[in-house]
C-alpha positions as a Markdown table, in Angstrom:
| # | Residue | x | y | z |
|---|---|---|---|---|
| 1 | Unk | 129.9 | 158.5 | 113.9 |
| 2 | Unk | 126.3 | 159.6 | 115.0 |
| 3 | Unk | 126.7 | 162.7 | 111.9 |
| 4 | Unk | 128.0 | 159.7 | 109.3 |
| 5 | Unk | 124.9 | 158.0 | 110.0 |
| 6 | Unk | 122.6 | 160.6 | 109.9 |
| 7 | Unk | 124.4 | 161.5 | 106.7 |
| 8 | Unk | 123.9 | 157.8 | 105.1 |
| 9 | Unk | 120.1 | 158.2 | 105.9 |
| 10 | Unk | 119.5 | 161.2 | 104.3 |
| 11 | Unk | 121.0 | 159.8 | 101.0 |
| 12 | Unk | 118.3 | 156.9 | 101.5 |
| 13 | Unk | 115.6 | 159.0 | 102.0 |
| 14 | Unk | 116.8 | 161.4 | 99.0 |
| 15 | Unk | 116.3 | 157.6 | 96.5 |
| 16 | Unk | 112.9 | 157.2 | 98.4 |
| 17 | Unk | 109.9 | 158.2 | 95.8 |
| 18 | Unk | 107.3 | 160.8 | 96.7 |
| 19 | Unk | 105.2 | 159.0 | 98.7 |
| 20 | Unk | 107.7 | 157.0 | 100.7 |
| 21 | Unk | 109.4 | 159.9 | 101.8 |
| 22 | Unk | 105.8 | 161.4 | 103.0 |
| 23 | Unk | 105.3 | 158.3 | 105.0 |
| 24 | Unk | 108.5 | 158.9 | 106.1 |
| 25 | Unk | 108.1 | 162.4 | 107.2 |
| 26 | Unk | 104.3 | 161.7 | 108.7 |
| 27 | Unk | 105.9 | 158.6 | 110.9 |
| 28 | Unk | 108.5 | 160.9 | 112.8 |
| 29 | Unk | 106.7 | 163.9 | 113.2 |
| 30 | Unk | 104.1 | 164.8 | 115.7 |
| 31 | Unk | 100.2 | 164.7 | 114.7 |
| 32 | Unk | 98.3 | 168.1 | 114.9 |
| 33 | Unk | 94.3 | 168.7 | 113.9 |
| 34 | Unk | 93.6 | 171.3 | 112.1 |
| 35 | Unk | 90.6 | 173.5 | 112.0 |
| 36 | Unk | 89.0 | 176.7 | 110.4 |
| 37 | Unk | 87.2 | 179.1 | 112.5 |
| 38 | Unk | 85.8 | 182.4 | 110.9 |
| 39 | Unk | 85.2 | 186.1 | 112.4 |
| 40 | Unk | 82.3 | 187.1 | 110.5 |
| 41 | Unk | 81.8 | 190.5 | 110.5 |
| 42 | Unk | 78.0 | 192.6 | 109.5 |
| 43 | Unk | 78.1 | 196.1 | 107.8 |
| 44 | Unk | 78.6 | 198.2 | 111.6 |
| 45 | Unk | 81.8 | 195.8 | 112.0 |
| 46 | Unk | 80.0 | 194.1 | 114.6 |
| 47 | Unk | 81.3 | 190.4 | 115.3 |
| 48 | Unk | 79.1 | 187.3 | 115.5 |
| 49 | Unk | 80.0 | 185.2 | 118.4 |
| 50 | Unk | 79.0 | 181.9 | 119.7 |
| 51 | Unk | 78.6 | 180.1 | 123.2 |
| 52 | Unk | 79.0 | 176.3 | 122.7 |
| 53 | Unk | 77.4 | 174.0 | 125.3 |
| 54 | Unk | 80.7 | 172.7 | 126.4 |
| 55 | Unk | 82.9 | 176.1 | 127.1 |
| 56 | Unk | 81.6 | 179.1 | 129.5 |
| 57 | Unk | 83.2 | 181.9 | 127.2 |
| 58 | Unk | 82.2 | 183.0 | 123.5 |
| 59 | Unk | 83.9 | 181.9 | 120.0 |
| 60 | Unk | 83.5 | 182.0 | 117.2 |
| 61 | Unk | 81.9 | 179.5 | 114.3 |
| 62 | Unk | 84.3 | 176.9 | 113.4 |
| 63 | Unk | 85.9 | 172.9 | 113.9 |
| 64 | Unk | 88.4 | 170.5 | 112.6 |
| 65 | Unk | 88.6 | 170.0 | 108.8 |
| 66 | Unk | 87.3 | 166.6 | 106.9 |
| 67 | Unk | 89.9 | 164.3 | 105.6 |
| 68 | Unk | 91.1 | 166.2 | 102.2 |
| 69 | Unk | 89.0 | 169.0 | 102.8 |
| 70 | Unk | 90.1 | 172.2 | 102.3 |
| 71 | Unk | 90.4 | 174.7 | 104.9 |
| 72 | Unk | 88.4 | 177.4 | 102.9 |
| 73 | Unk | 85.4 | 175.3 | 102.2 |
| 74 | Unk | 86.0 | 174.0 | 105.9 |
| 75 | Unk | 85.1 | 177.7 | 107.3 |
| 76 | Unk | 81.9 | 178.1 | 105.2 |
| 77 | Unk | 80.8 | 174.4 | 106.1 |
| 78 | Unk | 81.2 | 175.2 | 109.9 |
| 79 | Unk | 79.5 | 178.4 | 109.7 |
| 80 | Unk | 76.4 | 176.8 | 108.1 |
| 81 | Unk | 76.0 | 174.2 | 110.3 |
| 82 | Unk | 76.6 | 176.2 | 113.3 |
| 83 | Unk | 74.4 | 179.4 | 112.7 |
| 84 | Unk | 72.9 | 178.6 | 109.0 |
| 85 | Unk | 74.8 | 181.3 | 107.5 |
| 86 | Unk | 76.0 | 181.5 | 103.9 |
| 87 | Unk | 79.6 | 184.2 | 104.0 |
| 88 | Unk | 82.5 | 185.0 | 101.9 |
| 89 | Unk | 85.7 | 184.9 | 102.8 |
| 90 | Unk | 87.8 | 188.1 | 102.9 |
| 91 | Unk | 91.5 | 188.4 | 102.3 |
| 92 | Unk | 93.7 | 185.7 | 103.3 |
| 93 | Unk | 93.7 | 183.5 | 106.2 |
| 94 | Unk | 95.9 | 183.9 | 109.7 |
| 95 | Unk | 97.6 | 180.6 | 110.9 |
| 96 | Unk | 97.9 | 179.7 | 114.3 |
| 97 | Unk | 99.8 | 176.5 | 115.4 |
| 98 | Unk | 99.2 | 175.8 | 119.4 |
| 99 | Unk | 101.8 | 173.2 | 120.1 |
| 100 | Unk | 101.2 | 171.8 | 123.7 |
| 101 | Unk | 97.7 | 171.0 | 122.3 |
| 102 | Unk | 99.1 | 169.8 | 119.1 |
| 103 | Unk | 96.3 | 172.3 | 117.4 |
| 104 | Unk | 96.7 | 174.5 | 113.9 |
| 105 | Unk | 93.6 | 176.8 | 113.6 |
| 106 | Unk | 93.0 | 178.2 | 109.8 |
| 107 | Unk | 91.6 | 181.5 | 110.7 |
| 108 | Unk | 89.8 | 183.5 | 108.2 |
| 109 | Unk | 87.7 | 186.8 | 108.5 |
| 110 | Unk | 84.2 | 187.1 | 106.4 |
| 111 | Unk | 81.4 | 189.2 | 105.8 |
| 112 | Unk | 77.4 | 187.7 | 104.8 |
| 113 | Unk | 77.2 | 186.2 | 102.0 |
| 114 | Unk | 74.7 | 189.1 | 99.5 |
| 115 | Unk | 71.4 | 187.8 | 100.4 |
| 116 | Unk | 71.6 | 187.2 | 103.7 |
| 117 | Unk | 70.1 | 188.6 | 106.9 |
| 118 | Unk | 72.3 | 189.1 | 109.7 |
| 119 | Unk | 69.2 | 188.7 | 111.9 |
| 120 | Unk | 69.0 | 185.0 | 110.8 |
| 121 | Unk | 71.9 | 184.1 | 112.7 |
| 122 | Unk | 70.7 | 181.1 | 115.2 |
| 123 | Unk | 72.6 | 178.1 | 116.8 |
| 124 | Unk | 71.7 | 175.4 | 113.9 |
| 125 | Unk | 74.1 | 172.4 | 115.8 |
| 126 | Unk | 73.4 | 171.0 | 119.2 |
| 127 | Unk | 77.2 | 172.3 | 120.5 |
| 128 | Unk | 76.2 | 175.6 | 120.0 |
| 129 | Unk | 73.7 | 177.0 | 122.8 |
| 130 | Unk | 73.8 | 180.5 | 121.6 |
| 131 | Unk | 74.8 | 182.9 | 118.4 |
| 132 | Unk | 75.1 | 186.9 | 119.1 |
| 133 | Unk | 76.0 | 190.3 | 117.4 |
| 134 | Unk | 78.6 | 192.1 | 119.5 |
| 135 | Unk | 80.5 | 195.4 | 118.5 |
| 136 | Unk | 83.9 | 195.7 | 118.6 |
| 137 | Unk | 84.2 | 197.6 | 121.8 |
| 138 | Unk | 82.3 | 195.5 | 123.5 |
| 139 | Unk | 83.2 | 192.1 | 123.6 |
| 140 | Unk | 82.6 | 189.5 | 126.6 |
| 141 | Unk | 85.2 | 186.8 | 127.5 |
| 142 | Unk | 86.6 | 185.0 | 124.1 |
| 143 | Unk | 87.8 | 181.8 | 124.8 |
| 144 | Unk | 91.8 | 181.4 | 124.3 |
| 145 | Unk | 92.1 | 180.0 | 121.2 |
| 146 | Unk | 89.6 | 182.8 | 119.7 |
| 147 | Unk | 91.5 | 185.8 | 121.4 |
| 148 | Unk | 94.7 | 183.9 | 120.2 |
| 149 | Unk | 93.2 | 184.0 | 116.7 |
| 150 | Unk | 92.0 | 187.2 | 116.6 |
| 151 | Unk | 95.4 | 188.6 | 117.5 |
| 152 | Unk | 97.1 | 186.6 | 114.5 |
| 153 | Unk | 94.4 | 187.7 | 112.3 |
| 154 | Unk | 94.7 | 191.4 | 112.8 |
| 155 | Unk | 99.0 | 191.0 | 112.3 |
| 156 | Unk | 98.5 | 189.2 | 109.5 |
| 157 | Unk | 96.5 | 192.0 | 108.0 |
| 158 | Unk | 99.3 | 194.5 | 109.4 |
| 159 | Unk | 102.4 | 192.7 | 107.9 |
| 160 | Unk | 105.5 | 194.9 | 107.2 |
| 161 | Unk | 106.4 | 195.5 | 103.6 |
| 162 | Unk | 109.8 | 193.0 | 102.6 |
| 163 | Unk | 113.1 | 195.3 | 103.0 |
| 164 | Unk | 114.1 | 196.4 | 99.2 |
| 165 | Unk | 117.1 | 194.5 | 99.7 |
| 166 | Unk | 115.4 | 191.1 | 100.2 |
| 167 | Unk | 116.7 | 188.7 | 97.2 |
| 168 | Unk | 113.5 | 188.0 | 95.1 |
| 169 | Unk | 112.9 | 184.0 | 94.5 |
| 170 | Unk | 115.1 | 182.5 | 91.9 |
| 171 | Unk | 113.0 | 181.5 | 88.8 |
| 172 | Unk | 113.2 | 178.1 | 87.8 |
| 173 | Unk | 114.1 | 176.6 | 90.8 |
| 174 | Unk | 111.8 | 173.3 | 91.9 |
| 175 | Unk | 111.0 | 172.5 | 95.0 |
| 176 | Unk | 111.5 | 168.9 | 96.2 |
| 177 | Unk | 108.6 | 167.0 | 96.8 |
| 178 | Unk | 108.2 | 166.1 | 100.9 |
């Protein structure tokens, strides 16, 4: 009985137009932020880190997107307000979903933007209390989300070729809207 209904429901939601079936979807499922953090790293692959006021162990620059904002333009934002450094983003982002906190971090790795000093690198928000160079081999204490993050980073820069037998996508095929 419980399958026959569930069955009947899904042919309601199928009739449902775009925009009811999101409203739909965003009333039954759980509510996550999302935010954009960045590793920014200088020509000697050192890392900048920040302390924020609030935490004892370092980050790195970043926060929760705008409404509609984009996760790319999310990165540079935080990382100008936080240390008033222009960057480009390298390669593509790392996901990280965090589910008892109900967190997705957008985790993307960059280098200075062309004309910029990595010298100029200075707390520009009142959250941050300090903004530091560090090499590789010697970082201090990351927070969890950042060592979290800097893990998925570096495997998603690692990823495993597809196996040759791995059906490619069919052509033509559309993709019901949510």
């Amino acid at each position: 009985m419980l399958a026959r209904l569930h069955l009947s429901l899904l042919h309601v939601y199928r009739r449902l137009p775009t925009k009811g079936r999101r409203l739909v979807v965003r009333t039954i499922s759980p509510s996550f932020t999302v935010g954009a953090m960045c590793f920014i790293e200088r020509d000697d692959a050192a890392i900048l880190l920040v302390r924020h006021v609030y935490r004892r162990r370092w980050g790195v620059p970043g926060g929760l997107l705008k409404r509609g904002e984009d996760a790319a333009d999310a990165a540079r934002r935080e990382v100008f307000e936080e240390v008033g450094l222009r960057v480009d983003l390298v390669g593509e982002p790392a996901v990280v979903v965090d589910p008892p906190p109900q967190r997705v971090d957008v985790v993307f790795r960059a280098r200075l933007a062309a004309d910029v000093d990595p010298s100029r690198a200075r707390p520009g928000s009142p959250e941050i209390l300090e903004a530091r160079w560090f090499p590789r081999e010697e970082l201090p204490e990351l927070q969890h989300e950042t060592a979290t993050a800097l893990v998925a980073l570096a495997r998603s820069s690692h990823r495993p070729q597809a196996p040759a037998s791995s059906a490619p996508p069919q052509p033509g095929r559309r993709r019901d809207p949510v």
